[in-house]
C-alpha positions as CSV (number, residue, x, y, z in Angstrom):
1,X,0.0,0.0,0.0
2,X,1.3,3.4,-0.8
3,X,2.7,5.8,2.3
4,X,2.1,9.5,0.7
5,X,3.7,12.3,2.5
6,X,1.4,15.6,2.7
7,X,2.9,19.3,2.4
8,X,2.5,22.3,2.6
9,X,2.5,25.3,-0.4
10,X,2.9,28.5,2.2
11,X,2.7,30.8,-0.8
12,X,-1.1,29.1,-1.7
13,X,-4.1,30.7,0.0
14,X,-5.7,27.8,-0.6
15,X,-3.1,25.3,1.2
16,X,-3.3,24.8,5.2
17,X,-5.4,24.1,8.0
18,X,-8.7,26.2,7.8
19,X,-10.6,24.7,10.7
20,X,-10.6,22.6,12.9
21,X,-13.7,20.7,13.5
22,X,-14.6,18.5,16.8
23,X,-16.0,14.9,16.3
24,X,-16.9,11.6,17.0
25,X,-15.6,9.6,14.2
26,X,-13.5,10.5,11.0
27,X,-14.7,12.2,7.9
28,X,-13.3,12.6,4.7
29,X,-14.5,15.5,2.2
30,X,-13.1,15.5,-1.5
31,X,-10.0,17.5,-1.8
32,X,-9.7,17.7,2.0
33,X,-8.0,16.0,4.8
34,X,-9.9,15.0,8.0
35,X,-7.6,13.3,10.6
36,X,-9.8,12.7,14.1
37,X,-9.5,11.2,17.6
38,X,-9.2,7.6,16.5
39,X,-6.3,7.4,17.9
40,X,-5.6,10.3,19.6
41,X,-6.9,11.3,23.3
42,X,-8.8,14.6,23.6
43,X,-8.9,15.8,26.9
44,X,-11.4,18.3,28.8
45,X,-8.6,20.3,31.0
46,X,-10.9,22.5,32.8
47,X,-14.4,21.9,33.4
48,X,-15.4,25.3,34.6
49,X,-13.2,27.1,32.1
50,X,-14.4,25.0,29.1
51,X,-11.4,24.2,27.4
52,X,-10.3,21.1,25.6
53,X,-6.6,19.9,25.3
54,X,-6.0,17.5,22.3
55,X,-3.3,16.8,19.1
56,X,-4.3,18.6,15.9
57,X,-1.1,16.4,13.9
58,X,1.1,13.8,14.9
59,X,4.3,13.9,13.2
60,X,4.9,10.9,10.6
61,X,1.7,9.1,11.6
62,X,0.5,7.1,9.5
63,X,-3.1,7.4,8.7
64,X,-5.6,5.3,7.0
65,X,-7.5,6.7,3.7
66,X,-9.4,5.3,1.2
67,X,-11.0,7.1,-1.9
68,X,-12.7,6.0,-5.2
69,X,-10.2,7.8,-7.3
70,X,-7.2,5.9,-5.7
71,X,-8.1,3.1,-3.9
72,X,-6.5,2.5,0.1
73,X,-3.1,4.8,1.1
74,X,-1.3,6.0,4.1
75,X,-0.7,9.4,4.4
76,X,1.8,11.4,7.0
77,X,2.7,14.8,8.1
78,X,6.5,15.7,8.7
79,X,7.5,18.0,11.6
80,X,8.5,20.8,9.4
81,X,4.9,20.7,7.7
82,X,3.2,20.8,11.0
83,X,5.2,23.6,12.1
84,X,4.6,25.6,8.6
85,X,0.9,24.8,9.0
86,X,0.2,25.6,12.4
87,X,1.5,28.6,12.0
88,X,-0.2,29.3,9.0
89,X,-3.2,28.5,10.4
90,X,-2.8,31.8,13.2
91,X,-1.1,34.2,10.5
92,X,-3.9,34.1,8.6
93,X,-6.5,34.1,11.8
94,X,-8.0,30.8,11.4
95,X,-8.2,29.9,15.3
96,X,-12.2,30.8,15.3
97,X,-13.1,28.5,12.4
98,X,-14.9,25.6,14.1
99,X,-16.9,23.3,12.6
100,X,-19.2,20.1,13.8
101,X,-18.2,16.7,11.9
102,X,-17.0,18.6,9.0
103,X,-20.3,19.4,8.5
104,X,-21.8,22.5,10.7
105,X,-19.8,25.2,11.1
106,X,-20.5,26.6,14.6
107,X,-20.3,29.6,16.6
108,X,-18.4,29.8,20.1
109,X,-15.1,28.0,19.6
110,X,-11.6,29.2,20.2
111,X,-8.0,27.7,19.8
112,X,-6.7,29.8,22.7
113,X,-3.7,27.9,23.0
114,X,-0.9,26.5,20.0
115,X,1.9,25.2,20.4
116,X,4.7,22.0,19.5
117,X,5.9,19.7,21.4
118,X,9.7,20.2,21.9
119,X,10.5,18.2,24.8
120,X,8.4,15.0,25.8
121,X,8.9,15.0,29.3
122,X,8.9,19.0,30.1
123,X,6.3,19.8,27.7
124,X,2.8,21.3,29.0
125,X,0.5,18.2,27.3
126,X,2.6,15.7,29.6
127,X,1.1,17.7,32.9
128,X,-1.9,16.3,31.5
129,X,-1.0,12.9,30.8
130,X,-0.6,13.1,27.0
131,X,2.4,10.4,25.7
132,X,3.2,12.0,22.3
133,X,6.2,13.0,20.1
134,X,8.2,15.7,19.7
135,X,6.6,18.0,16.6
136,X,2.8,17.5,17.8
137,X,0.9,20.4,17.1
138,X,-1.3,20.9,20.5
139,X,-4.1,23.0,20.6
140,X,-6.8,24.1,23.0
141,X,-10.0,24.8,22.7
142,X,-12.5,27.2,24.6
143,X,-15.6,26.3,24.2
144,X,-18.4,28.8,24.5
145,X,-21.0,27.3,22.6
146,X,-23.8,25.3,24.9
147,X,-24.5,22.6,22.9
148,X,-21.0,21.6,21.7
149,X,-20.2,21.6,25.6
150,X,-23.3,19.9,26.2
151,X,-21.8,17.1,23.5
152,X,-18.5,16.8,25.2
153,X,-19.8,15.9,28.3
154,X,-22.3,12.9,26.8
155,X,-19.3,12.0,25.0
156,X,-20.0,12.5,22.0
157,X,-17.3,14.6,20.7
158,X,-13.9,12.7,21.1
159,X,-11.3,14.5,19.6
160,X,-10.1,17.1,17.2
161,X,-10.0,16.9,13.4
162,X,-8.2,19.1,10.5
163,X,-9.5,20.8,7.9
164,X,-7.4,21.9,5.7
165,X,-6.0,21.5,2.1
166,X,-2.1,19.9,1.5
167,X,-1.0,18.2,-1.7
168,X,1.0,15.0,-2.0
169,X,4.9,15.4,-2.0
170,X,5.3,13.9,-5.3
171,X,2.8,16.5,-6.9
172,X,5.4,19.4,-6.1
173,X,7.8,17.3,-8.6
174,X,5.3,18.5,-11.4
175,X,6.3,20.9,-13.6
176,X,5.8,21.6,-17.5
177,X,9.2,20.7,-17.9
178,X,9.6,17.4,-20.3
179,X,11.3,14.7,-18.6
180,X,14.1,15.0,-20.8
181,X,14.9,18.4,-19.4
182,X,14.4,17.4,-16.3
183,X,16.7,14.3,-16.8
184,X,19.3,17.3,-18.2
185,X,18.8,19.8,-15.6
186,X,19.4,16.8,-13.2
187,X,22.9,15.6,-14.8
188,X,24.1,19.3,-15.2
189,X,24.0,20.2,-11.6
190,X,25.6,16.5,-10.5
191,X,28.5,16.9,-13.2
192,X,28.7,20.9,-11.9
């Protein structure tokens, strides 16, 4: 089974993370990738506060798809992508951009907090008893919105999901170039 590694085109408004959407079981929308809690732990880290602690990406986790146009795959995220889209997702103001099983958006959530793991052991997310790997992307939440809270707490929203839009490492490789040019290109700078 193909393993496809996902990145990221900073200079295309149309490439990131746009949302991020809270669920109870993955979704998949056409030109979009929806990663979810299957298995990763979200965590409610203050009751009384409303805020939810969980992993946006996971650093070269693999992760399950299957479409029509190209059957089953894997696809992962590399540290340095994370890093380039988390912060995308701030600079261009995306932390209110919530959305229900990629289906509703919805009012009254907030990424409050975003950050990377750097250190395992001394890293915020291990206070709360998170075991992940160095380049996570952590967020949390606040949630302000009655219902979703009201979902959280019958446990029906598990975990965080992505929206967002990344193309397959090999599709940077494209060009109008013919492959004998690229062949030649290729050659010169090795003989240079």
């Amino acid at each position: 089974m193909n393993i496809i590694e996902m990145v990221l085109d900073e200079s295309s408004e149309k490439q990131g993370i746009h949302a991020v959407s809270v669920v109870e079981s993955p979704a998949i929308e056409e030109n979009w990738i929806a990663l979810n809690k299957q298995l990763i732990e979200l965590k409610s880290v203050d009751e009384e506060k409303k805020i939810l602690m969980g992993a946006g990406l996971v650093p070269d986790k693999q992760i399950y798809r299957r479409d029509k146009d190209n059957g089953e795959f894997y696809i992962y995220f590399s540290k340095e992508t994370i890093r380039k889209a988390s912060e995308l997702f701030l600079k261009r103001s995306n932390q209110n951009n919530a959305t229900y099983e990629h289906q509703m958006k919805i009012e009254g959530m907030s990424v409050v907090e975003s950050w990377i793991i750097e250190d395992k052991e001394k890293d915020k997310s291990a206070i709360y008893g998170f075991d992940l790997p160095v380049g996570t992307w952590m967020i949390s939440m606040k949630v302000d919105n009655p219902e979703v809270w009201d979902k959280v707490k019958a446990g029906e929203i598990k975990g965080f999901s992505i929206e967002g839009y990344f193309e397959p490492a090999e599709a940077k490789l494209s060009t109008d170039k013919s492959d004998e040019e690229l062949l030649n290109e290729i050659l010169n700078i090795l003989n240079a």
